[in-house]
N, C-alpha and C positions, 0 to 999 in steps of 0.2 A: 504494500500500500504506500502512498505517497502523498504529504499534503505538500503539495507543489508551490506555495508559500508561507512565509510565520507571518503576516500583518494579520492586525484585529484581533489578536488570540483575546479571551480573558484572563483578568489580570493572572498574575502567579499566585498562584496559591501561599496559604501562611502552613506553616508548621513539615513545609520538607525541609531537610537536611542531608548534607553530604554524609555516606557511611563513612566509620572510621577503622581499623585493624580492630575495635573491642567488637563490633557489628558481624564481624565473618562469621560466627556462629550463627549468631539469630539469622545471618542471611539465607544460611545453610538450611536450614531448619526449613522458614519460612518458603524459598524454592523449591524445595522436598514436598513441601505440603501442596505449594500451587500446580506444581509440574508433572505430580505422581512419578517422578524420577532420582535416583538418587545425585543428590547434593552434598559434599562435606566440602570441610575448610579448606582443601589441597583444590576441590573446584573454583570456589567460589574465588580464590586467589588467584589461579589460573586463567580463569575465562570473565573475569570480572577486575579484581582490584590491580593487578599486577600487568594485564594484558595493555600495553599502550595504545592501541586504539580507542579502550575505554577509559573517556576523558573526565566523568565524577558520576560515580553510583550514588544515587539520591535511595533517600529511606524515609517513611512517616511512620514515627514510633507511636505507641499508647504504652506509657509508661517505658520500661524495661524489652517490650517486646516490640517488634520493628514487625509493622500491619501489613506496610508496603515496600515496592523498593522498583525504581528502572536507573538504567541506563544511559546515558549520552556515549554515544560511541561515535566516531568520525572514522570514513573510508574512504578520504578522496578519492583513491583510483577508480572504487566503482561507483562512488557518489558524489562526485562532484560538487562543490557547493552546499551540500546538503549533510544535514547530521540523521543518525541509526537510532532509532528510536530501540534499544537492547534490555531483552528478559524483566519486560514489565509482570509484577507479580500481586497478589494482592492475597491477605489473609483469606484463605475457602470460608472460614466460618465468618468472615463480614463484609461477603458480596453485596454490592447493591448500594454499599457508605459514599460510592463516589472518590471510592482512594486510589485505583484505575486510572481515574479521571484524572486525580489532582495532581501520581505522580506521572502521568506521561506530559501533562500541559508545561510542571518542572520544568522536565527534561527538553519539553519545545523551548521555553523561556531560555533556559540554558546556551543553546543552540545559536538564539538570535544574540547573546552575548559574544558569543565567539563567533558572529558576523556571518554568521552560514545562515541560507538565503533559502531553505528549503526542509524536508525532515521525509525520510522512508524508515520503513518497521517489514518483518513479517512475521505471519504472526501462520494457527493450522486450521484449520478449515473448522474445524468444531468448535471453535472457542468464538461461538455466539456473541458472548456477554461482550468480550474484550472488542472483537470487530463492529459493534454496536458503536462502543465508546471511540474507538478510532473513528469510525463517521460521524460521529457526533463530535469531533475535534479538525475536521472539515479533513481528512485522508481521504482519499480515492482509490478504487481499485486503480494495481499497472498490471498487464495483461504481456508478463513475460516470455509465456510459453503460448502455445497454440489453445493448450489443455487450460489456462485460465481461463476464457472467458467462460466455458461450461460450467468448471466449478463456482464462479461467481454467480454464476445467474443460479447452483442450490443451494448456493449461502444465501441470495437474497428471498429465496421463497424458503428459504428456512425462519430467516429473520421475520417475515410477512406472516408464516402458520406461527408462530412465538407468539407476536404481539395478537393475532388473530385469538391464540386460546387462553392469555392474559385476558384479555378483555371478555370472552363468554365466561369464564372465570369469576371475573368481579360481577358479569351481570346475575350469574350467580347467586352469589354470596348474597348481592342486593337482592335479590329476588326471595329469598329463605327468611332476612332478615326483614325484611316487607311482611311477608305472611306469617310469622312469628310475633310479630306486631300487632297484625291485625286478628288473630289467633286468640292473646291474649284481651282482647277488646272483648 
């Protein structure tokens, strides 16, 4: 995905912060959790704090424990101009806070610091929630291979039956609590 410019973002967010060498664990832990894969300190130092590409790991803690955490990575040769949006994560158990949101917009904030004029990410095909939040941070699909445009068009009728059974969902609930209402009348 690529948002082929950083004007207009909203503002940056309060309460990220750059990870520090005390963070590797909680990092470890927390990627473990979001990725179902394993993560210890020798990755997280490898493919994160130590790798120079990756120019500041951002983290949103609650208290002692780090909720969130992405990336700023830079690849000029194959992205020109534009910064990597890398290993956005987010506590499983507090999907939905908008901490997705707050640490990838960072990480665009970040970006236009360091004078880059653009931001790409990829992310897998199943991770609904997160390519939600990337469009809703003005991303676009790029249609690298032949095989992307397919897989886009069942992400985006994935995303359409999502919000479609969200909403019969709630009509639901309103419905039950309506006649539960009027039940007791």
């Amino acid at each position: 995905m690529r948002r082929p410019d950083l004007v207009d973002l909203p503002p940056a967010p309060a309460g990220v912060e750059s990870a520090s060498a005390d963070d590797i664990p909680r990092l470890a832990s927390l990627l473990t959790a979001a990725f179902d894969e394993a993560w210890d300190v020798d990755r997280v130092r490898r493919d994160l704090i130590d790798d120079p590409s990756v120019r500041r790991t951002l983290i949103i803690r609650d208290g002692d424990v780090v909720v969130a955490t992405a990336s700023a990575r830079v690849l000029p040769s194959d992205y020109p101009g534009a910064g990597y949006v890398h290993w956005v994560a987010s506590d499983p158990t507090r999907r939905g806070q908008g901490l997705g949101f707050s640490v990838t917009l960072a990480v665009l904030h970040d970006f236009i610091a360091e004078g880059l004029l653009a931001a790409v990410l990829e992310t897998d095909d199943q991770r609904l929630s997160a390519i939600r939040v990337y469009l809703g941070l003005g991303f676009v699909p790029q249609y690298r291979d032949e095989s992307h445009q397919l897989r886009w068009s069942k992400i985006f009728t994935a995303l359409v039956e999502e919000r479609l059974r969200s909403r019969r969902d709630t009509c639901r609930t309103r419905d039950r609590t309506g006649a539960e209402q009027q039940h007791r009348r």
